[in-house]
C-alpha positions, 0 to 999 in steps of 0.5 A: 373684145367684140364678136368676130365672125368670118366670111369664107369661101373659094376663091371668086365665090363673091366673098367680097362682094357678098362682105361690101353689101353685109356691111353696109346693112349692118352698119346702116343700123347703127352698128360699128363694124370693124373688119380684117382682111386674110391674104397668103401673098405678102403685103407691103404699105412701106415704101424703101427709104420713107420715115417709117421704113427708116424707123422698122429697120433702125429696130422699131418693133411697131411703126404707125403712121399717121394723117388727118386722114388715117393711120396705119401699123407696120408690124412684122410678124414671125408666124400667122397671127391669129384673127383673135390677136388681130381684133385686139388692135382695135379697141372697144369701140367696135360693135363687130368684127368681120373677117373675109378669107380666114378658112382654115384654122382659128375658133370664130364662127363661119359663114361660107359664100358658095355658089353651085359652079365651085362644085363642093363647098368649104363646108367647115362643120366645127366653125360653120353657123351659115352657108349663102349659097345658089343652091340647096346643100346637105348642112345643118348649118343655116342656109341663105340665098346669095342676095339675102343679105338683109336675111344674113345681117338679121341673123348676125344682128340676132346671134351676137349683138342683141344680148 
């Protein structure tokens, strides 16, 4: 399985914007970046009374659908599933995972988006291995400006996948 590594922070911190931008560096360096995406409201690709829907409700355990163009799996799910059980169902054939919004709970390491208006930051100590952030913090974590993404991406590149 290849390396995870979240991106955290509050709500309107910039997590996924700082995420569009760390993406495109990594990946423009030849890297398959494969990501996941953590909401607490419900999510819903299904629609009542299409193929696939038929399929979930007849007793199927899993439905995908497929196109030319892309697929998608539906799979009901009886507790939060771990970012580690999620990462599975994408193969080998990625070189890194990246998470946004997965906070609380789990083993993968963190990078925390905080910026000074939020007051006081997630800070995650167990998990945490960088905070980018638009003002200096008391952390031993490594620390880098909120548009240093080529800062951020090297390290990731150092950290997990030169080995």
């Amino acid at each position: 399985m290849p390396p995870i590594v979240s991106i955290v922070g509050k709500s309107g911190s910039g997590k996924t914007t700082f995420l569009e931008k760390l993406i495109r560096e990594i990946a423009s360096r030849g890297y398959k970046i494969a990501t996941i995406k953590h909401t607490h409201h419900a999510i819903s690709f299904d629609q009542p009374g299409k193929d696939s829907w038929r399929h979930a409700r007849a007793g199927a355990a899993i439905t995908m659908c497929s196109s030319s163009a892309e697929i998608q799996i539906i799979k009901p799910v009886d507790r939060e599933v771990t970012v580690e059980e999620l990462a599975r169902y994408f193969g080998p054939e990625y070189d890194l995972v990246l998470t946004e919004g997965f906070s609380g709970g789990g083993s993968t390491p963190k990078i925390e988006i905080h910026r000074k208006e939020a007051r006081l930051p997630l800070l995650i100590p167990e998990n945490l291995i960088a905070i980018v952030t638009d003002e200096p913090l008391e952390t031993e974590a490594r620390q880098f400006a909120l548009d240093d993404v080529k800062g951020v991406a090297d390290f990731i590149v150092e950290k997990y996948l030169k080995l």
